[in-house]
Backbone bond lengths (Angstrom), bond angles and torsions (degrees), N, CA, C in turn:
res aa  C-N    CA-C-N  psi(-1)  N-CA   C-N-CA  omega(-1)  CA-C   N-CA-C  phi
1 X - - - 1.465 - - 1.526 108.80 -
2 X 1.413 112.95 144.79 1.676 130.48 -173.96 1.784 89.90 -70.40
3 X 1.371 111.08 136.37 1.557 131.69 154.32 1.377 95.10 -76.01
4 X 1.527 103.02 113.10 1.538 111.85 162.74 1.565 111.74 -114.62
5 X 1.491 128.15 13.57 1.937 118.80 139.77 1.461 78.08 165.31
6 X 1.599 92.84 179.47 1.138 131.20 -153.96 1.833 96.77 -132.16
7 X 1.533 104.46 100.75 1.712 133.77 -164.64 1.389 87.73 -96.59
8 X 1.615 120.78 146.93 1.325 145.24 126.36 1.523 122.50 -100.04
9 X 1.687 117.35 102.49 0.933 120.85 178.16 1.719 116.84 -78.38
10 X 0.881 121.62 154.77 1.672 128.14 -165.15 1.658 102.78 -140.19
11 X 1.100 99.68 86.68 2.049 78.64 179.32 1.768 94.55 179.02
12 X 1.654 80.99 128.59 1.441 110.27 -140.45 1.997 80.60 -86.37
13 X 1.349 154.08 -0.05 1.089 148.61 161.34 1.666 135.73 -85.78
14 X 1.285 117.05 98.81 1.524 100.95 -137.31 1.404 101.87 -70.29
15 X 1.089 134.94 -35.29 1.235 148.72 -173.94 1.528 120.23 -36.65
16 X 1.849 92.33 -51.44 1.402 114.00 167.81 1.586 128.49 -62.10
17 X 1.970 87.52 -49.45 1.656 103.45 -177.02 1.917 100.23 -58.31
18 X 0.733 114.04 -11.79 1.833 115.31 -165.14 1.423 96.37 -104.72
19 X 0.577 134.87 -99.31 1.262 122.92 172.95 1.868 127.72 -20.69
20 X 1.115 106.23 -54.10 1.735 100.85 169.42 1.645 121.23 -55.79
21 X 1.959 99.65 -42.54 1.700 111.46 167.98 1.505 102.76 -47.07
22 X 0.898 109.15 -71.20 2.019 130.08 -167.05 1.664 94.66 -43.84
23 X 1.076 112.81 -70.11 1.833 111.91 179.60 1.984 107.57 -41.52
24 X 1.143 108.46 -59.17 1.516 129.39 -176.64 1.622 96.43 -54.41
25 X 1.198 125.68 -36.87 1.606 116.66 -163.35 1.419 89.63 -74.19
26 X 1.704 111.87 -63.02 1.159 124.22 -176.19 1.341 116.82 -36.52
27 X 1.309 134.92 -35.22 1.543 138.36 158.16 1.428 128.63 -69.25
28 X 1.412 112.74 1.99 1.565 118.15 175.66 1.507 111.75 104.04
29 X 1.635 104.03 -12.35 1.885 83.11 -172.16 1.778 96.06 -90.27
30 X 1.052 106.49 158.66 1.739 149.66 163.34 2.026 94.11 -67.38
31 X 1.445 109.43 102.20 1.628 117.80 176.96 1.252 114.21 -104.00
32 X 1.292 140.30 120.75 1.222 113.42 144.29 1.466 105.67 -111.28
33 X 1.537 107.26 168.42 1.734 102.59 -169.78 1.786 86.52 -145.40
34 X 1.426 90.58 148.97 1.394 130.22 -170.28 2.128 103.30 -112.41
35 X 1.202 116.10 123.85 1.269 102.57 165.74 1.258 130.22 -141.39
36 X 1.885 84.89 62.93 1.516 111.23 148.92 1.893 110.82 -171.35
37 X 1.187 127.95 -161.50 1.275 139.82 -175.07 1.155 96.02 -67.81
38 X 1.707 116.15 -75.09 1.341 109.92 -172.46 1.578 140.88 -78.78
39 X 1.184 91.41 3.85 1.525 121.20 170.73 1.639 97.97 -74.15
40 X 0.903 95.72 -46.09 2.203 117.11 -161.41 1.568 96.05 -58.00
41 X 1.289 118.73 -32.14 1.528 121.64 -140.93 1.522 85.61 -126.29
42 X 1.104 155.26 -35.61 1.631 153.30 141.83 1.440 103.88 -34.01
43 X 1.254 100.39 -79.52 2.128 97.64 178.98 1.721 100.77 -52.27
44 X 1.428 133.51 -21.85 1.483 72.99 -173.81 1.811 94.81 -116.63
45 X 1.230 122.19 17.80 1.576 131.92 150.24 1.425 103.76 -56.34
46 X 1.182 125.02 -54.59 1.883 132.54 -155.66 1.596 119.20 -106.33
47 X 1.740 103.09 -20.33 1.369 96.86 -167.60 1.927 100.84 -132.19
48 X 1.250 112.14 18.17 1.774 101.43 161.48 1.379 120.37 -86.07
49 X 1.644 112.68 -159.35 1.537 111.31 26.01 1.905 103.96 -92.98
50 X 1.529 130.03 162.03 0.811 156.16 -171.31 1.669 109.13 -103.84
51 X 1.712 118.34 114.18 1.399 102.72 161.83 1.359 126.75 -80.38
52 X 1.586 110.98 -31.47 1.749 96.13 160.20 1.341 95.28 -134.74
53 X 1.569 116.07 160.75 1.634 118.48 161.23 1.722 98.98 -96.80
54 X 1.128 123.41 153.87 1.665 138.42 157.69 1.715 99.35 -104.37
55 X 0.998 92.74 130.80 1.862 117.32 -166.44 1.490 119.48 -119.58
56 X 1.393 110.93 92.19 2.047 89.65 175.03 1.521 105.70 -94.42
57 X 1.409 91.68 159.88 1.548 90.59 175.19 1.586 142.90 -68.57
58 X 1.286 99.54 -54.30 1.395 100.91 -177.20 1.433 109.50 -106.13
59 X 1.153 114.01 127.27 1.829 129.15 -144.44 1.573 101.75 -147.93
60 X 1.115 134.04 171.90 1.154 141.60 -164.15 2.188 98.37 -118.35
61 X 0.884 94.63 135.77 1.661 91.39 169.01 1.937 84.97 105.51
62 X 1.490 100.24 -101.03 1.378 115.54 178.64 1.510 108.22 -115.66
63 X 1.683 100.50 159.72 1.348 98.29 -162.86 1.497 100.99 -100.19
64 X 1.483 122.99 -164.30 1.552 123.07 -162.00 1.583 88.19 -81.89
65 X 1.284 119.82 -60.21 1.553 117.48 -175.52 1.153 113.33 -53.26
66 X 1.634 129.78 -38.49 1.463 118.60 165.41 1.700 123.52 -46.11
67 X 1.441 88.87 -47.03 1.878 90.51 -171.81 1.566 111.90 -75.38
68 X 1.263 108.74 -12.52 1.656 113.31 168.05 1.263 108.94 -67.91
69 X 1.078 121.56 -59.27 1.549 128.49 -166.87 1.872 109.79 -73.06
70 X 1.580 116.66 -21.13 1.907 111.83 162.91 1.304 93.15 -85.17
71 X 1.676 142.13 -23.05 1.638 110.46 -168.79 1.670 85.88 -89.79
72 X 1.393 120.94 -31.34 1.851 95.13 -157.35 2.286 105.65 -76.33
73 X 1.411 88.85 -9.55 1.585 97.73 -177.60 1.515 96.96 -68.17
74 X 1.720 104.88 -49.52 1.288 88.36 -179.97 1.730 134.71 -90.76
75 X 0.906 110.05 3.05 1.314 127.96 -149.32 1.801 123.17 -168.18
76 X 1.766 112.37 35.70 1.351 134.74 -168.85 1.198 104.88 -47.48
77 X 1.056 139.13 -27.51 1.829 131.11 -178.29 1.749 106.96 -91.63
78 X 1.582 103.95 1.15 1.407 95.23 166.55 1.245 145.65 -63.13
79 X 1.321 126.02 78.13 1.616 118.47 -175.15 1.732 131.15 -30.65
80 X 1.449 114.16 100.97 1.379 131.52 -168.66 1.681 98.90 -109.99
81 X 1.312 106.74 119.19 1.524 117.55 161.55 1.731 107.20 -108.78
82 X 1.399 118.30 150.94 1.099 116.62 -169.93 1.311 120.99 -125.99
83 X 1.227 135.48 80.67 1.516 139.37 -144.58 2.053 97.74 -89.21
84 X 0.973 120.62 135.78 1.547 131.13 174.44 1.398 115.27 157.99
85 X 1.659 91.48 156.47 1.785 123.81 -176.57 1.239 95.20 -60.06
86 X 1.195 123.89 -26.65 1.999 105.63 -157.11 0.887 90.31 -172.72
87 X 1.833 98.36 101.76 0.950 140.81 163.04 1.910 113.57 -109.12
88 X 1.174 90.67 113.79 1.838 98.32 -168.23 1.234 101.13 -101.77
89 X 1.457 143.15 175.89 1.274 168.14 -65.76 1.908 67.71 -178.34
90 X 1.082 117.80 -103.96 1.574 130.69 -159.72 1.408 97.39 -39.39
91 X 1.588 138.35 -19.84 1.036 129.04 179.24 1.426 122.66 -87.24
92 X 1.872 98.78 -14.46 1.632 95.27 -162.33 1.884 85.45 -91.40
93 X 1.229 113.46 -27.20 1.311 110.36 -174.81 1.565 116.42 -85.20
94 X 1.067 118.93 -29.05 1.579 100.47 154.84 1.870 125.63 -77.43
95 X 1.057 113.50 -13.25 1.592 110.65 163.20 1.345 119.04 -85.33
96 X 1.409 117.77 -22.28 1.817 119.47 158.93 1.757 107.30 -55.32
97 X 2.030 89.70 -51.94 1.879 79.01 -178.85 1.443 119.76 -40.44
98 X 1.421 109.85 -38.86 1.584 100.91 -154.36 1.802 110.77 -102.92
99 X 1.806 103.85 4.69 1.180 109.98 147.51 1.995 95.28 105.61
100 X 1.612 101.14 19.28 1.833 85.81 153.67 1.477 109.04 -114.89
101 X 1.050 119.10 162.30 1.487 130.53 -174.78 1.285 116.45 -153.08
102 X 1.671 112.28 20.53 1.589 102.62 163.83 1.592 114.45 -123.97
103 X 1.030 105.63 100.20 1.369 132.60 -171.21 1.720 112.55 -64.02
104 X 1.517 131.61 123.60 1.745 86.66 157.79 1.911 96.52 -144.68
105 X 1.292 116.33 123.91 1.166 101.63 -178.82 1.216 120.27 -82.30
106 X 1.906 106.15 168.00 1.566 121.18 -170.53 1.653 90.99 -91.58
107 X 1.867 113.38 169.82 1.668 97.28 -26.82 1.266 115.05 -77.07
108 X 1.918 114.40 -173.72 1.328 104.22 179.86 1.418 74.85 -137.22
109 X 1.668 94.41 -172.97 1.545 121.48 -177.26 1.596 73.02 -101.13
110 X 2.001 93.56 152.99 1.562 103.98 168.33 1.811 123.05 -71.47
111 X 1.655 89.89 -11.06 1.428 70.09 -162.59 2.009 93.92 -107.89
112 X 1.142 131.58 27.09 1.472 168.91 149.57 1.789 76.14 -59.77
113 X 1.421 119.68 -104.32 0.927 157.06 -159.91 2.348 90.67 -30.49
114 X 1.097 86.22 -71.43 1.839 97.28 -171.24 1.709 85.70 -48.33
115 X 1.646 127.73 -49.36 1.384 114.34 -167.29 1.597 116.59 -44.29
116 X 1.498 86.07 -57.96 1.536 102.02 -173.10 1.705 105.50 -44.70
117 X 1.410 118.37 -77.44 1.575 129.15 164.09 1.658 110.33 6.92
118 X 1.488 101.14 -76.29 1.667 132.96 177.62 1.846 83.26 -43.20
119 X 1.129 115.91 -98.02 1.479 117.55 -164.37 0.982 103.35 -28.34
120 X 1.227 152.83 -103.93 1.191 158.77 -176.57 1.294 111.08 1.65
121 X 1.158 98.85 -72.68 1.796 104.62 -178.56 1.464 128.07 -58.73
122 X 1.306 109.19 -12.86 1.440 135.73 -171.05 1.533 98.64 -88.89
123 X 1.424 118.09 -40.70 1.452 140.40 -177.11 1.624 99.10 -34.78
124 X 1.441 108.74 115.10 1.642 91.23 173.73 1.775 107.66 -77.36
125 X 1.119 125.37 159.67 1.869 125.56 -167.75 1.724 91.46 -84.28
126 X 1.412 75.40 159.37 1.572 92.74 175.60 1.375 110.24 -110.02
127 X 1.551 93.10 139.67 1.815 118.58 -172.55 1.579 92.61 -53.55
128 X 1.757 106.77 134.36 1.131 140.01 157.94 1.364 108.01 -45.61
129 X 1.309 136.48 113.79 1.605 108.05 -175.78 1.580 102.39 -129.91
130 X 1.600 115.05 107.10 1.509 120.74 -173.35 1.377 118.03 -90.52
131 X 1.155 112.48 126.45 1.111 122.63 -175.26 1.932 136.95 -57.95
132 X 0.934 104.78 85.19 1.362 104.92 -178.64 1.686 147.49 -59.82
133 X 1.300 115.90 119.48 1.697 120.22 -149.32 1.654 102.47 -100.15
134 X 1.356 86.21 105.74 1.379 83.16 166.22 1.700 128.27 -79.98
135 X 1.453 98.66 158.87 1.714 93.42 -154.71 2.209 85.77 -131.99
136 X 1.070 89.15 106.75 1.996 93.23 161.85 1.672 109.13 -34.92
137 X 1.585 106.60 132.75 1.267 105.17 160.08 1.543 98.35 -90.12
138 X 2.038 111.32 163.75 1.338 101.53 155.76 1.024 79.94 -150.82
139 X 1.469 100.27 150.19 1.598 123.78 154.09 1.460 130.95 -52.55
140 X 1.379 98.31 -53.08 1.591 110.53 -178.99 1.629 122.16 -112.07
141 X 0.951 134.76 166.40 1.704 128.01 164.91 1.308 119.26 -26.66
142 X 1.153 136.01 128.47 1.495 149.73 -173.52 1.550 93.70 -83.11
């Protein structure tokens, strides 16, 4: 079977995390799974690079929005999907801050789940955009 990417699972329920890995292998991607925040954010410091991470929110150690905001600090063009029950208003707007925006809540059907995956990855990336400093000309001594 074709390797179609290389997943960081994040999800602090093992039952779930095993089962979603196991479905995901079965579809060709390459899993590793983390089961917790700071677990989430060690694997993917030490063990990428990663084409998408799957992210739940509320996790033990660090939370899903925490580990978004150390991978996008370190690593902003990283594709973060964010799988969870409760997903609030304050959650969708602090994970826009830090620049994910593909949301998908639990539960889902797995193959809901493989769609989303597919999209994502299909997602063309968004331009790096560096910020430019403007600097005064002068003619004479400042």
């Amino acid at each position: 079977m074709e390797r179609r990417g290389s997943l960081l699972l994040v999800e602090d329920e093992s039952v779930l995390r095993t089962l979603v890995a196991q479905f995901l292998r079965n579809e060709g991607y390459d899993v590793q799974e983390a089961e917790d925040g700071g677990e989430g954010v060690r694997q993917f410091l030490e063990g990428g690079p990663f084409d998408l991470l799957l992210v739940d929110l509320k996790m033990p150690v660090l939370s899903g929005v925490d580990v978004c905001r150390r991978v996008k600090r370190t690593k902003p063009e990283q594709r973060v999907m964010v799988c969870s029950a409760a997903i609030s208003r304050e959650h969708e707007d602090a994970l826009r801050g830090v620049g994910v925006t593909h949301l998908l809540t639990k539960p889902y059907h797995p193959e809901s789940l493989l769609a989303h995956i597919r999209q994502e990855l299909a997602r063309q990336p968004e331009p790096q955009v560096q910020a430019a400093v403007a600097c005064p000309v002068t003619s004479g001594p400042v």
